[in-house]
N, C-alpha and C positions, 0 to 999 in steps of 0.2 A: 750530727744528723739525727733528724728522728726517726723513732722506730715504730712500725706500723700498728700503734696500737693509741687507744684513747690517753691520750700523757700530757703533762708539761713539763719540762728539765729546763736547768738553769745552767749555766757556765760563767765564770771570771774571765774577761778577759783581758790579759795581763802585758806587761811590755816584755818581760823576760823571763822564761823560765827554763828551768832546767829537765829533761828525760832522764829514767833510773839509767840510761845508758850513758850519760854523762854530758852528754849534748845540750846546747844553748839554744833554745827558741826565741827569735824576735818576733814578739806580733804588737799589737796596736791596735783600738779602736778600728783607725780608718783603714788599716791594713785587712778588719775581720770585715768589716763594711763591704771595699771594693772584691773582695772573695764572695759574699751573698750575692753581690751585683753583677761577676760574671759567668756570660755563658758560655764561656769557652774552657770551664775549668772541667777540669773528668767529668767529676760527680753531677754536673749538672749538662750532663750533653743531651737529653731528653727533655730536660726542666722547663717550665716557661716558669719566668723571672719577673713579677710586677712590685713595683714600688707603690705603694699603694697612698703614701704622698703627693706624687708626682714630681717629689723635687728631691734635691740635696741637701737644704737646708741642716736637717737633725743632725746629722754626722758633721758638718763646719761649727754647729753652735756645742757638740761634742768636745771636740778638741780646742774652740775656743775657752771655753768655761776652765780646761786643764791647764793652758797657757795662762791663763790671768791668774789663777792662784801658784803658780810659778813665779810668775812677776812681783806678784805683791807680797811674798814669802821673802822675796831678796829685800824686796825696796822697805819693809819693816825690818829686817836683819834676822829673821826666823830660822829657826835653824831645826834640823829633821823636820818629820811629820811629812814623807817620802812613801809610799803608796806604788804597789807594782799592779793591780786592776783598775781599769782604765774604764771598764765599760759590764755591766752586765747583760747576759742575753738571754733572754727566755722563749723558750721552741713550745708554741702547741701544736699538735698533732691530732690528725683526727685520721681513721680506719676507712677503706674503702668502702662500705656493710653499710654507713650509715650515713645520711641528710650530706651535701657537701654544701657549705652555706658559697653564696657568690662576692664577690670583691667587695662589695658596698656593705656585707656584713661582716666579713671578715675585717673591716676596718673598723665597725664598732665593735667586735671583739675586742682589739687592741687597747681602742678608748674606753671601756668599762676594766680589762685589767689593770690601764694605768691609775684609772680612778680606785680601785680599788686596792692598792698597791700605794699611792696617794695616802688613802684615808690611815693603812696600816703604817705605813713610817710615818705622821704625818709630816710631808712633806707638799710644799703646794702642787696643786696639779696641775695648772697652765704651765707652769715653767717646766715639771717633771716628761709632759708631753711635746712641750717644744722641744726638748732633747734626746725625742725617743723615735727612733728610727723604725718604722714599720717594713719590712721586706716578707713577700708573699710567694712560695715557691708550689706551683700544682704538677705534680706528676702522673703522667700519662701512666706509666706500669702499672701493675699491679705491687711488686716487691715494694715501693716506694710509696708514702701516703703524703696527702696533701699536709702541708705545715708552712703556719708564720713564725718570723723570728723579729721579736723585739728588741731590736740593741739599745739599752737604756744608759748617758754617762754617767759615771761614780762621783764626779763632782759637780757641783751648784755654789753658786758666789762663792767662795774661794772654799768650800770646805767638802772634805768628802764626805761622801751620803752612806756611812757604814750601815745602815739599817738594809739597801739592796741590795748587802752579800747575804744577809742571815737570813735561818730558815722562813719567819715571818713574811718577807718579803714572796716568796714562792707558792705558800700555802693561800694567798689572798689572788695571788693570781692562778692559783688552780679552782678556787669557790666562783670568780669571778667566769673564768672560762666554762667550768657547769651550769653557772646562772644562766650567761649569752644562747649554751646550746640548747637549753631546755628551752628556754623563749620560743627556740628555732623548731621546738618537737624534738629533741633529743634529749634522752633521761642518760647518765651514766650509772646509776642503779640499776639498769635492766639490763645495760651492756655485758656481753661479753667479749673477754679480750681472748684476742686472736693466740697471743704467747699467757701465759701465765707463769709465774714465779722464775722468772729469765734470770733475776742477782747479775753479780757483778762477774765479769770472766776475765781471763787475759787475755790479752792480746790477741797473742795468735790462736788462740783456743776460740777467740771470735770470730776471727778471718777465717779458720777453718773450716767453723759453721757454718760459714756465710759462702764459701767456695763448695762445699759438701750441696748445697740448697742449692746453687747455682749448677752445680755438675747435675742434680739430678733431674732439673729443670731443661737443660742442654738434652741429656739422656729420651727426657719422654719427647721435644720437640724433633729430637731427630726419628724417634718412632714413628711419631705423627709425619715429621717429612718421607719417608723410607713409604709409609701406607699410601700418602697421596704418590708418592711413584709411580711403586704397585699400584693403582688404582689407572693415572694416568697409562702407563704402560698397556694396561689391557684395553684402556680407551682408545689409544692409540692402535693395538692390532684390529680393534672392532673396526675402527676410521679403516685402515688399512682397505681390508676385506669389502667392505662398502662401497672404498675407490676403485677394488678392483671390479668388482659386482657391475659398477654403473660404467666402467670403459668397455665390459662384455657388452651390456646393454647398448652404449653408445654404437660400437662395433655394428651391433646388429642393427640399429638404428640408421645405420649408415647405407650398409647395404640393401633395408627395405627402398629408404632413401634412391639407394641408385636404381634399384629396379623402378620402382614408379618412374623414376623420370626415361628409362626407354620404353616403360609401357606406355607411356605421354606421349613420345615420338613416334609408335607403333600407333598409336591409337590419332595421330596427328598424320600421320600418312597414309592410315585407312582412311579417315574424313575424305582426307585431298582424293584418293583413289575416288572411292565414291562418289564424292561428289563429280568426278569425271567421267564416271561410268553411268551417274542420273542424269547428266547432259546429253553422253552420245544416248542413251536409251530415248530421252524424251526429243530430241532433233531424229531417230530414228522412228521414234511413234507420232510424232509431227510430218514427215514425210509418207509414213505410211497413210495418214488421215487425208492428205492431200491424195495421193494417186488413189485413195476411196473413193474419195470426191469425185475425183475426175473419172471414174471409172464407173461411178451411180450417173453422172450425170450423160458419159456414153449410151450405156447398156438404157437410160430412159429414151435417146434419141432413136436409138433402134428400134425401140419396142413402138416411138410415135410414128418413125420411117413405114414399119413394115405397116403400122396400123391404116396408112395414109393409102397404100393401095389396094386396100379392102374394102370393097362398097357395101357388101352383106352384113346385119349385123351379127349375126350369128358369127359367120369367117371372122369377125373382127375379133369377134370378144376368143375365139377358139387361138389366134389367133396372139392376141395377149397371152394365152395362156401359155402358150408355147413358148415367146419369148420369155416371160417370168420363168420356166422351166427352165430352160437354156443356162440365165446368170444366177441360177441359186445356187450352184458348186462352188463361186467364188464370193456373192455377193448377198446380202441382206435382203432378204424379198421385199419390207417392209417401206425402204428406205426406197427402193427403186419405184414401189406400187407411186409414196408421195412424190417421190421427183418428178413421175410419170404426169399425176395429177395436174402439175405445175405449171409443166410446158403443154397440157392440154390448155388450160385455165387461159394462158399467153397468148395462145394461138387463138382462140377463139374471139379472145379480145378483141385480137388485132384485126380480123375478119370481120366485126358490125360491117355493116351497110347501111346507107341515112333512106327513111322511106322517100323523101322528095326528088333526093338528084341521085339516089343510085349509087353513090360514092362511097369509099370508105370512110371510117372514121377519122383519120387521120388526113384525111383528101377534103372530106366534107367542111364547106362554110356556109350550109343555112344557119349554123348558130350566131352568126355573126347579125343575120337579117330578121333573126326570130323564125329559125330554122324548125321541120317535125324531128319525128323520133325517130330514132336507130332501132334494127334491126338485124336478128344476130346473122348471120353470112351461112351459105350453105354447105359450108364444110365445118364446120362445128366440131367441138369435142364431144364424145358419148360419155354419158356415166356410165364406168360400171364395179363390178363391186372387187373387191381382191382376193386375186384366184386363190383356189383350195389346191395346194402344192405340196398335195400329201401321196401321191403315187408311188412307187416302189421305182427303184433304178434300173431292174432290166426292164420295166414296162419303158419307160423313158428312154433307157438305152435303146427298144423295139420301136419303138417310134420313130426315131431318129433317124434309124435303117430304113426304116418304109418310107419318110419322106425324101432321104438323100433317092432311094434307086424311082421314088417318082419324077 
């Protein structure tokens, strides 16, 4: 696995070997292959996995090229020359801090270290690359850095490739890896690494580290969780207080609510009242205008009554006066003087007499023959002007007396 710093490491990978604890490992080429390629293994439960091939090929012409110098070892009669590394791997690494190049150049990284790697064993490089497995692993954390692993096979036409165990083979692919990144805008002269001077540990003295880093990593996320508690917490009593604040409001909301709507029916049954009470008034003030009426048009018959038996004019007009006198406690002088007018006006009308025949107007027919003119009748209405009804009441009341005991 790489470690999160600008690197490339190498490993053998071997058919068999043994642990200081006495233990036998089986691995194999295709066995280190199908472990790069899965995502179901621990270490890669975060991982995204690209084959930057698209195929399988490298890992079949792997293990084929080991097969046929097996074969052809028997079939010449050869004997030893038995080899326990199968494949070499080489991991670069690159630091979260800096450029992360995308799949399309990460795969010419791969083809400038093989060429380069190539020109140092030489060995050719079309064949060195058709045997070389590219697997591309990006990791999301931060603990973990983005790294390719090259699985390269140890043998070619029947013979192993001892020059990609040795250090040469490693130091071309670490020049080769610097050239690619600075193309990309990355120097490793200017880098700094994240660990410095890390050497070699044991075992568990590394697992330790690596549990110790991971505890205190747990440690600060559960702070950080424990604060957004406390924080939600008090978000929480604010919500609280809020909900309680707006069901007070509501509450009262409710009950303004209710009162408007029996103000709405109070004010809905005053209209109705009212408006029943502007009916009877106005069918009540409609009645009273009628027995006006008919009460001006009385008190004018009277006044043309009395007027009818008075041949004087003087009697006549004192006369008038008296009567206007009489219906001003109850009635309009005004109204009576014009009504009075009115049925003078009618009267008189209907009174012409035609100068020829003598006749009324309404009797007469010289119009018919080419009749003369009319002529007003000798009971006529008098003009006269509207009395001054301005006396005091016991004069009127004295009056009243004088003519009743006449």
């Amino acid at each position: 696995m790489a470690i999160p710093n600008f690197t490339v490491k190498t490993k053998q990978i071997k058919k068999k070997r043994k642990t200081k604890s006495g233990r036998t490992l089986k691995s194999s080429a295709m066995k280190y292959y199908k472990y790069l390629t899965n995502k179901n293994a621990p270490s890669h439960e975060f991982t995204s996995i690209v084959n930057l091939k698209g195929n399988n090929d490298a890992i079949f012409e792997i293990e084929r090229q080991i097969k046929n110098r097996e074969l052809y070892r028997q079939a010449n009669g050869l004997r030893g020359g038995g080899f326990n590394c199968e494949a070499t791997s080489f991991v670069f690494s690159l630091p979260k801090d800096v450029y992360q190049p995308t799949r399309q150049e990460w795969l010419e990284i791969a083809k400038n270290a093989v060429k380069h790697i190539s020109q140092a064993t030489g060995i050719d490089e079309e064949k060195l690359w058709k045997q070389t497995a590219t697997i591309l692993h990006e990791e999301p954390n931060d603990d973990k850095c983005n790294h390719l692993h090259l699985e390269i096979g140890n043998v070619l036409d029947n013979e192993f490739l001892k020059a990609l165990t040795q250090r040469k083979s490693t130091y071309a692919a670490k020049m080769a890896f610097n050239e690619s990144m600075l193309k990309l805008g990355v120097d490793h002269k200017t880098y700094e690494p994240i660990n410095e001077n890390v050497g070699d540990k044991q075992l568990f003295e590394a697992r330790y580290i690596k549990l110790h880093k991971k505890d205190l990593k747990l440690k600060e996320r559960v702070r950080i969780a424990n604060e957004i508690l406390e924080e939600a917490s008090i978000t929480e009593n604010r919500v609280d207080e809020k909900t309680k604040r707006l069901d007070e409001k509501e509450k009262l909301v409710d009950i303004k609510i209710t009162k408007m709507e029996a103000l709405k029916k109070q004010l809905k049954n005053f209209t109705k009242n009212l408006k029943s009470h502007i009916n009877v008034f106005k069918n009540k003030a409609f009645e009273n205008e009628k027995q006006k009426q008919r009460l001006l048009k009385k008190s004018a018959k009277n006044v043309v009554t009395a007027l009818d038996f008075v041949n004087d004019n003087n009697k006549k007009e004192q006369a008038a006066r008296l009567a206007f006198a009489e219906e001003k406690a109850e009635l309009n002088d005004d109204s009576i003087f014009k009504e009075y007018q009115r049925i003078q006006a009618e009267k008189a009308e209907s009174n012409k007499t035609c100068n020829k025949c003598g006749n009324t107007e309404s009797e007469c027919k010289c119009d018919d023959t080419g009749g003369g003119d009319t002529q007003g009748g000798n009971v006529g209405a008098i003009e006269i002007d509207k009395p001054d009804l301005k006396p005091s009441k016991p004069a009127n009341s004295s009056n009243r007396k004088r003519r009743r005991r006449k």
